[in-house]
ZADOTI-909698 format. One record per residue (C-alpha): x, y, z; residue in one letter. Coordinates in Angstrom, 1 decimal. Layout:
+--------+--------+--------+----+
|     xx |     yy |     zz | aa |
+--------+--------+--------+----+
|      X |      Y |      Z |  A |
...
+--------+--------+--------+----+
This chain:
+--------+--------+--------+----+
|     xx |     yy |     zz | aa |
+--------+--------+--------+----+
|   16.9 |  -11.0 |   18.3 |  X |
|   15.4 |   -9.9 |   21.8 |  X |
|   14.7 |   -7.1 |   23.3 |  X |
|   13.9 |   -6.4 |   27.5 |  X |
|   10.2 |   -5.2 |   27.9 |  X |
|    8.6 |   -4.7 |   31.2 |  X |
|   11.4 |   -6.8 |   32.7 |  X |
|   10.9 |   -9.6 |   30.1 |  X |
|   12.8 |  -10.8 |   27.5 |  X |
|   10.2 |  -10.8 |   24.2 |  X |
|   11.2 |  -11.9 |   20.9 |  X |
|   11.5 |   -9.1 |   17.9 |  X |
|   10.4 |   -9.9 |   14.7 |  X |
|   10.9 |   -8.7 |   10.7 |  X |
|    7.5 |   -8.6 |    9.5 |  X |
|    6.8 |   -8.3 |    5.5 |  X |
|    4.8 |   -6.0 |    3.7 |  X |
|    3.9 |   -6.8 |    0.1 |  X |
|    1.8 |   -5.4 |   -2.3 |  X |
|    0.5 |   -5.0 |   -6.2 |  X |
|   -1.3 |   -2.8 |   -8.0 |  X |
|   -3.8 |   -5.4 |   -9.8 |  X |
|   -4.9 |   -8.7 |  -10.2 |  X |
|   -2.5 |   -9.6 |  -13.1 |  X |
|    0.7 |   -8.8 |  -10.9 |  X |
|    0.9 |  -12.5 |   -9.5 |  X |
|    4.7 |  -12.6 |  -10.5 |  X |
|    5.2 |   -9.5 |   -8.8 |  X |
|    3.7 |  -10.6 |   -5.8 |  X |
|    5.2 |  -13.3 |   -5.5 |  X |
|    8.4 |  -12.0 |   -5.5 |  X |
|    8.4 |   -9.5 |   -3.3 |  X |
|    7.1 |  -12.5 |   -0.5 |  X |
|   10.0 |  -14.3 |   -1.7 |  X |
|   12.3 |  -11.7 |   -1.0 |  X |
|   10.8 |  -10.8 |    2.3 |  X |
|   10.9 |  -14.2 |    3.7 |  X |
|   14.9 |  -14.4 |    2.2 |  X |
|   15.4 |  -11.6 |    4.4 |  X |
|   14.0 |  -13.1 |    7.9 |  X |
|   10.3 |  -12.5 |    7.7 |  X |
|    8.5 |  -14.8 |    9.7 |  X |
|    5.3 |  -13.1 |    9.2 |  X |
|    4.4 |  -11.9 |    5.7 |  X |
|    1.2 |   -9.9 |    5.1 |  X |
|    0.3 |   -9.1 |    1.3 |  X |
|   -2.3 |   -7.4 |   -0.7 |  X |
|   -3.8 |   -6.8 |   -4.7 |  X |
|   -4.6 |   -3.2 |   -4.5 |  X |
|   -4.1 |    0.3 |   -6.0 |  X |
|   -1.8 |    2.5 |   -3.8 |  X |
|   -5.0 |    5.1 |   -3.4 |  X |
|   -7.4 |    2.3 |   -2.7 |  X |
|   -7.9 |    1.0 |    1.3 |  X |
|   -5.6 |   -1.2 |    2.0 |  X |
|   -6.3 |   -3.7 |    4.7 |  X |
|   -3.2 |   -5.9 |    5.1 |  X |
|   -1.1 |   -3.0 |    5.4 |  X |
|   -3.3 |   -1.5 |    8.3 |  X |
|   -3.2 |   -5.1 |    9.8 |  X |
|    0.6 |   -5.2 |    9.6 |  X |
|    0.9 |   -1.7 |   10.9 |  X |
|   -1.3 |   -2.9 |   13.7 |  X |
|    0.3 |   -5.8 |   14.3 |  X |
|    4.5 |   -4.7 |   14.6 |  X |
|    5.2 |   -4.1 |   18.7 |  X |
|    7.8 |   -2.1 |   19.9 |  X |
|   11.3 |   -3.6 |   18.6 |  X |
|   10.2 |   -4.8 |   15.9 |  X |
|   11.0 |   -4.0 |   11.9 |  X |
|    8.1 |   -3.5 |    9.4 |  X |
|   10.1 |   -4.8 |    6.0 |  X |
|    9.1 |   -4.0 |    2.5 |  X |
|   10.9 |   -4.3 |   -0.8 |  X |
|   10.5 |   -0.8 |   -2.2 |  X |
|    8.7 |    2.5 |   -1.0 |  X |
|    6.3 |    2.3 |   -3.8 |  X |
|    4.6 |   -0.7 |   -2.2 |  X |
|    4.4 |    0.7 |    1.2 |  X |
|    3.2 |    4.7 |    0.5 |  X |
|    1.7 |    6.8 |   -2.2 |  X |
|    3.6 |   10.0 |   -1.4 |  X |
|    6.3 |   11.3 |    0.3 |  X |
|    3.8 |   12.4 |    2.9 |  X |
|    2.0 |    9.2 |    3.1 |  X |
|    5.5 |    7.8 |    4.4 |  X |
|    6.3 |   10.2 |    6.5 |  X |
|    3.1 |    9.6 |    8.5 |  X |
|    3.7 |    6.1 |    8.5 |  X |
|    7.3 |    6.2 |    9.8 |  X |
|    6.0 |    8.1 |   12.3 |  X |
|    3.5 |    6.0 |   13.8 |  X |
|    5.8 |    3.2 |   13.7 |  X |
|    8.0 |    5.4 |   15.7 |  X |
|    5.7 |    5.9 |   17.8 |  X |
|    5.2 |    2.3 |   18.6 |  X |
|    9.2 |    2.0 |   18.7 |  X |
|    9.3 |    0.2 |   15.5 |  X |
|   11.9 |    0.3 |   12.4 |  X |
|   11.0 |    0.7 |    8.7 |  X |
|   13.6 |   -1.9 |    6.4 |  X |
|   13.2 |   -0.7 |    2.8 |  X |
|   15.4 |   -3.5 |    0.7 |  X |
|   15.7 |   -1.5 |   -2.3 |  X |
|   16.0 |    1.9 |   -2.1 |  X |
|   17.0 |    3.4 |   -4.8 |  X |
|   19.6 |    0.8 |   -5.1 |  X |
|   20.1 |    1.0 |   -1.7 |  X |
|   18.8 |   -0.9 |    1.8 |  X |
|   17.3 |    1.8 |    4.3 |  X |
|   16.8 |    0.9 |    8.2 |  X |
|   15.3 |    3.6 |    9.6 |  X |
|   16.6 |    2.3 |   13.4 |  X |
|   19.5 |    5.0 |   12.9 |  X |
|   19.5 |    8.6 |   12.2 |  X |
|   21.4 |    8.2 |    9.3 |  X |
|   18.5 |    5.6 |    7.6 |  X |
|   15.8 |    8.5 |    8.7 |  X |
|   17.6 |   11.3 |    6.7 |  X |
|   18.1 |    9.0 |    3.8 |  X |
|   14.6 |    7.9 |    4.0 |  X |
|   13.0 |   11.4 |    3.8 |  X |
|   15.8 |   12.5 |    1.1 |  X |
|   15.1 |    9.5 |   -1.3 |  X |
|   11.0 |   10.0 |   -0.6 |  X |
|   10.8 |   13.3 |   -1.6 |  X |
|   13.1 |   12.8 |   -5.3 |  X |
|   10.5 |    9.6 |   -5.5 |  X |
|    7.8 |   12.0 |   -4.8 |  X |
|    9.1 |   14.2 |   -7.3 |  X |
|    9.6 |   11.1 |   -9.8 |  X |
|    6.0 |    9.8 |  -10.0 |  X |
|    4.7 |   13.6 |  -10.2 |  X |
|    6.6 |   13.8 |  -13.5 |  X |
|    5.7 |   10.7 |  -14.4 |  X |
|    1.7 |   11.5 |  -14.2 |  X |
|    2.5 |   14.5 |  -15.6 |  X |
|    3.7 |   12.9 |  -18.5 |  X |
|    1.0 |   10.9 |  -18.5 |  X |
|   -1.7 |   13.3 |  -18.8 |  X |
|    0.4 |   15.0 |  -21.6 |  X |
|    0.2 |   11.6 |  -23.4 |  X |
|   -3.6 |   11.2 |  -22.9 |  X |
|   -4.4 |   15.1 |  -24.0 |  X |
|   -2.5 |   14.2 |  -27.3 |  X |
|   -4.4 |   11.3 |  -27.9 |  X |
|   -7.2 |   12.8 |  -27.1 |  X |
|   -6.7 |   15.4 |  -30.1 |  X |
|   -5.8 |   12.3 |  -32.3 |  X |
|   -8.9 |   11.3 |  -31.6 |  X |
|   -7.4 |    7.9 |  -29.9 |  X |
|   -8.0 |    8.3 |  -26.8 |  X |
|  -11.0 |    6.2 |  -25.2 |  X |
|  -10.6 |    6.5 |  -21.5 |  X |
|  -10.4 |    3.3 |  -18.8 |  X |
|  -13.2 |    1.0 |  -19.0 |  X |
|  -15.5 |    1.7 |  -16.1 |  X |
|  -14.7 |   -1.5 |  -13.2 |  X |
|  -17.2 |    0.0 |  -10.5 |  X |
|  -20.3 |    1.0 |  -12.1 |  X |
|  -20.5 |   -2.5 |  -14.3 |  X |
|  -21.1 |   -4.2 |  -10.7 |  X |
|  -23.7 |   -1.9 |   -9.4 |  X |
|  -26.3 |   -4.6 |   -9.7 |  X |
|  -24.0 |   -7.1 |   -6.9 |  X |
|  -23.6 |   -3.9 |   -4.7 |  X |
|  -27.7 |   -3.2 |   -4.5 |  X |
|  -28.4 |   -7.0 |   -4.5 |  X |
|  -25.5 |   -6.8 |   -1.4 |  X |
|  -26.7 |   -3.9 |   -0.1 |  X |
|  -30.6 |   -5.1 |    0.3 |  X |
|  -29.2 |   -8.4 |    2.1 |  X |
|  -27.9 |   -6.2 |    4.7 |  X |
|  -24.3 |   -6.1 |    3.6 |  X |
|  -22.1 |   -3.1 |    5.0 |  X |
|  -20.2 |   -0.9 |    2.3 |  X |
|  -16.6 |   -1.8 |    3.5 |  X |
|  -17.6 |   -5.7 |    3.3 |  X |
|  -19.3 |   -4.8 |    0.0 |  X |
|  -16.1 |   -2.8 |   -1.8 |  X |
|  -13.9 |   -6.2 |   -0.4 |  X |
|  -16.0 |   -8.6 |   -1.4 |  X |
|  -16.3 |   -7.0 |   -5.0 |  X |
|  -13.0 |   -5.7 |   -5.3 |  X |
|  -14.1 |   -1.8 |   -5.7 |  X |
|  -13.2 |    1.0 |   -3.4 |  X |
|  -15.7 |    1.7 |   -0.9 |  X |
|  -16.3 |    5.6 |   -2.2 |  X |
|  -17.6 |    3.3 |   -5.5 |  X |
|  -19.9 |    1.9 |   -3.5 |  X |
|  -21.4 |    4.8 |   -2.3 |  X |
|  -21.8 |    6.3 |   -5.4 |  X |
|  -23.4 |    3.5 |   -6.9 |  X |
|  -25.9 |    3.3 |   -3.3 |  X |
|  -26.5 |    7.0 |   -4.2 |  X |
|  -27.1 |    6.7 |   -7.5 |  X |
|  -29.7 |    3.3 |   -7.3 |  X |
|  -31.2 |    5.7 |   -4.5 |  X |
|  -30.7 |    2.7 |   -2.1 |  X |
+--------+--------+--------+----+
């Protein structure tokens, strides 16, 4: 596909976004990249990290998409943690004259190059929106009964088990973003643990 800019002809491209939660999700991974490259990817950019945490390949592939080309992703889960979180990235990418391709969309694809795609997209968002706040809402019902059952022990603290890397890190000059990736911790962990060691 090609597309006239400035009074050249300059390929477009279908660049893949792909992402998991944790470590363990290889399969997952995996797949997605599969299916990304089935669908015409030529570049493929992919990441192990919680949808809250910072997450670097999908700011490179964000950077990277020029105007005609289609940022493609599997689901919307994997691309943004709320319906406002994809909102503001359709809009940059708008900005930058580039196309979101969801492949499944609630059973559907989603091309966001038509007007049609863009009202789906923002329909389908918010009832996914509404989805995963029901979903941690029955979560935190779950943990409050087990709680009472006395079951209930909490998640195992990742972060603060490492705090002896991040000062030995920190003390060889180490910044806290090249810290959190080299340890696999946010970087607000790694300022609570710099705060806390009083380094």
């Amino acid at each position: 596909m090609f597309k006239m800019l400035r009074d050249e002809w300059v390929a477009t491209m279908l660049v893949g976004y792909a992402r998991t939660s944790t470590v363990e999700q290889t399969a997952g991974l995996e797949a997605q990249e599969r299916d990304l490259r089935a669908t015409g990817c030529k570049k493929v950019l992919s990441e192990k990290v919680s949808s809250i945490g910072e997450r670097a390949a999908l700011d490179a592939a964000l950077d990277f998409v020029r105007e005609g080309d289609t940022l493609v992703v599997t689901k919307i889960d994997r691309l943004a943690r709320s319906t406002r979180h994809l909102l503001e990235i359709v809009r940059l990418l708008e900005e930058k004259g580039v196309a979101l391709r969801i492949l499944d969309f609630g059973g559907e694809a989603v091309n966001t190059s038509g007007p049609t795609g863009k009202l789906l997209l923002t329909v389908f968002a918010a009832f996914a929106q509404f989805e995963r706040e029901m979903m941690l809402e029955r979560q935190r019902e779950g943990i409050a009964k087990a709680k009472a059952a006395g079951k209930y022990k909490g998640r195992a603290p990742t972060a603060r088990v490492k705090a002896p890397e991040v000062k030995r890190l920190r003390e060889a000059g180490v910044g806290a973003s090249e810290i959190a990736r080299k340890l696999g911790i946010g970087r607000a962990s790694v300022y609570r643990i710099l705060e806390a060691e009083g380094v």
